[in-house]
C-alpha positions in Angstrom: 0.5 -6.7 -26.4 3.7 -9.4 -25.8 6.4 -8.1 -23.9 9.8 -8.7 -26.3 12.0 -10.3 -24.3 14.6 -10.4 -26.9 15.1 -6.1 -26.1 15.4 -6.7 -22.7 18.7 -7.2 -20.4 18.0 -9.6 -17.8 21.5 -9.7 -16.3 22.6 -8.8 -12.9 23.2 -5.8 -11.7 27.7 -4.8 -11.3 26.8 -3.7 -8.0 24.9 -4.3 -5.1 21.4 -2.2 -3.9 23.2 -1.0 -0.7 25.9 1.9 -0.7 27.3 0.8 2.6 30.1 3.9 2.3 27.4 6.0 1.8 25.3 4.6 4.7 28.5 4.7 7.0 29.2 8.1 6.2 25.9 9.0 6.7 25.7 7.4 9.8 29.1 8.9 10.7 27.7 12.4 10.3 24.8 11.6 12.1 26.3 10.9 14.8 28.4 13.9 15.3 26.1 16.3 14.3 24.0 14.8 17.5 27.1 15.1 19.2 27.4 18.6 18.4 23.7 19.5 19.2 23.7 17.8 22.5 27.1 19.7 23.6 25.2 23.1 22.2 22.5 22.4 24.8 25.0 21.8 27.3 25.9 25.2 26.5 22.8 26.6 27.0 22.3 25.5 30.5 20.0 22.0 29.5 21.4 19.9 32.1 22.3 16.4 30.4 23.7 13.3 31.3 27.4 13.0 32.6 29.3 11.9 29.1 31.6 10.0 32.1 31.4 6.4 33.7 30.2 7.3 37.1 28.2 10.3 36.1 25.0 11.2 37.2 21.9 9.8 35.2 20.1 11.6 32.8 16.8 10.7 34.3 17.9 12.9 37.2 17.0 16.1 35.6 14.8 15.1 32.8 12.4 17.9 31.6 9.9 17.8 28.9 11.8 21.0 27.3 15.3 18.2 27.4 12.8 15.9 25.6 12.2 18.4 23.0 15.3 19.2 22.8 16.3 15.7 22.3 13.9 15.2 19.4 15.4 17.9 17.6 18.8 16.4 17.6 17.8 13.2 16.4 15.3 15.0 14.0 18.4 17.3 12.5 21.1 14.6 12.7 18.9 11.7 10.8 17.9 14.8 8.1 21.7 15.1 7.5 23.0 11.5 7.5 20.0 10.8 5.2 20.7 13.9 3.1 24.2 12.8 2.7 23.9 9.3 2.0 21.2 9.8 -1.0 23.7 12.4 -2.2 27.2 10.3 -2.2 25.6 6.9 -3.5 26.8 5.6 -6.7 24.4 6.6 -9.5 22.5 3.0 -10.3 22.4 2.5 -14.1 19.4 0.7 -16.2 17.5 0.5 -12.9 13.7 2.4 -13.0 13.0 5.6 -11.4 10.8 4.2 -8.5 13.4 1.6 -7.6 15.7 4.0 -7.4 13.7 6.1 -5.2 13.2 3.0 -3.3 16.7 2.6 -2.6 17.6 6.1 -1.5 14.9 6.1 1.0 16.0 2.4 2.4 19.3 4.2 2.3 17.9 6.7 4.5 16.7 4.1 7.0 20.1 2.4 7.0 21.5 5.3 8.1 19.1 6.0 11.0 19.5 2.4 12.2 23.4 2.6 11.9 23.4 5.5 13.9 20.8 4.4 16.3 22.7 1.1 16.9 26.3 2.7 17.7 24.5 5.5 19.2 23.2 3.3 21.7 26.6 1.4 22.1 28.3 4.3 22.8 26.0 5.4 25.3 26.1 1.9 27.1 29.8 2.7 27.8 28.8 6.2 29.4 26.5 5.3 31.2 26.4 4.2 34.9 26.9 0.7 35.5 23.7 -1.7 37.3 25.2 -1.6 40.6 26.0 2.1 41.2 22.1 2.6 39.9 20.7 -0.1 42.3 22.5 1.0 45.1 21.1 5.1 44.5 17.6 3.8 44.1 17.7 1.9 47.4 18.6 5.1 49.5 15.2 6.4 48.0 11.8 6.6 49.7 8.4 5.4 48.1 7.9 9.4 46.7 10.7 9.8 45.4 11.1 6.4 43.4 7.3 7.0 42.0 8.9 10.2 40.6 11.9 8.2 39.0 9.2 6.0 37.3 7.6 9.3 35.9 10.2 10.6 34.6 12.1 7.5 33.4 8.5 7.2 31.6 8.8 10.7 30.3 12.2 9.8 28.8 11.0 6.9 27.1 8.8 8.4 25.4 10.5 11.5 24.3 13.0 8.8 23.0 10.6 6.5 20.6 8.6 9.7 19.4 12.4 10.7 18.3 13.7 7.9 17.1 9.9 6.8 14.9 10.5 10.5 13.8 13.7 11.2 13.0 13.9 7.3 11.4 11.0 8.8 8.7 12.8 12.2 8.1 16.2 10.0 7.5 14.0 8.2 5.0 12.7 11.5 3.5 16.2 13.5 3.0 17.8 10.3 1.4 15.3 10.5 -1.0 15.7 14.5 -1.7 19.4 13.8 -1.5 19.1 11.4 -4.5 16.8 13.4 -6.3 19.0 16.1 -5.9 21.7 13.6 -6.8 20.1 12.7 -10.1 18.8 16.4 -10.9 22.9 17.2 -11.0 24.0 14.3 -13.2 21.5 14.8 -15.5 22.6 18.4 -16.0 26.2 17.2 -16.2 25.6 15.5 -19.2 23.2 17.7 -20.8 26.1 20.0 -20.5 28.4 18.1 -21.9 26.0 17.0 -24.9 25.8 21.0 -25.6 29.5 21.2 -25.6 30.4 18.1 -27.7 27.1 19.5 -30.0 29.2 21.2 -34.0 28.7 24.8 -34.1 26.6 26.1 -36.8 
């Protein structure tokens, strides 16, 4: 069976694939919900790093529970960013339903990158400068820097397991989010159909 070219529109897309105020909102919102989280656990007595230049090191009092804990936010905060970025993209016209998918769950991933990326700016400026660290690890004895090493292991990887996880749940709720997205226009104009539809 020959494909008719003659029925098909091979012009460009209006728009671009990216949504970049939906991936900076979503990043946005990321962000501060992580914000929020990490202050919650303040709260409850998980002892974090100093948000102040000068401040004591996270690594200091690094537990495996602070590692969960730290999981969760970037777990919860990637789920919302992602949710939120599917849902406020500009509906994509004449473009197939897997591409679409495609492109909510690459929005997804913008947003955890984005996030990830200013995240780790901002904590650069919180954090205590070379010198200040140096100097404190010097004072310690052979014990106590093998327990640094542990637990600045421990933090590492309580960091990537968050950051490979929340990176796929980003993925996951951009995609619902559009879904959800489509589910809603699609019942707009089914609605409206019913409405413009004579009465018999």
């Amino acid at each position: 069976m020959s494909y008719d070219q003659s029925s098909a529109d091979f012009g460009h897309e209006p728009q671009s694939a990216v949504s970049w105020g939906a991936v900076i909102a979503g990043a946005v919102a990321a962000l501060a919900m992580a914000f929020v989280l990490m202050a919650l656990a303040a709260g409850f007595v998980l002892r974090l790093a100093s948000p102040w230049p000068g401040g004591r090191a996270a690594t200091a009092d690094f537990t495996p529970i602070l590692g969960a804990w730290m999981i969760v936010v970037q777990v919860l905060s990637s789920a919302l960013g992602g949710y939120l970025a599917g849902r406020l993209r500009t509906k994509w016209l004449n473009v197939h339903a897997h591409e679409v998918h495609f492109r909510d769950t690459a929005h997804g991933l913008l947003v955890w990158a984005l996030a990830t990326v200013a995240g780790v700016v901002l904590a650069a400026g919180v954090m205590p400068s070379p010198a200040e660290v140096a100097s404190a690890t010097a004072a310690l004895d052979p014990a106590a820097l093998q327990r640094q090493a542990n637990i600045a292991a421990q933090l590492s990887l309580f960091t990537a397991v968050g950051l490979l996880l929340s990176a796929f749940i980003a993925s996951v709720a951009a995609a619902i989010g559009g879904l959800r997205r489509d589910d809603v226009h699609a019942l707009f104009w089914d609605q409206r159909r019913l409405d413009r539809a004579p009465s018999i």
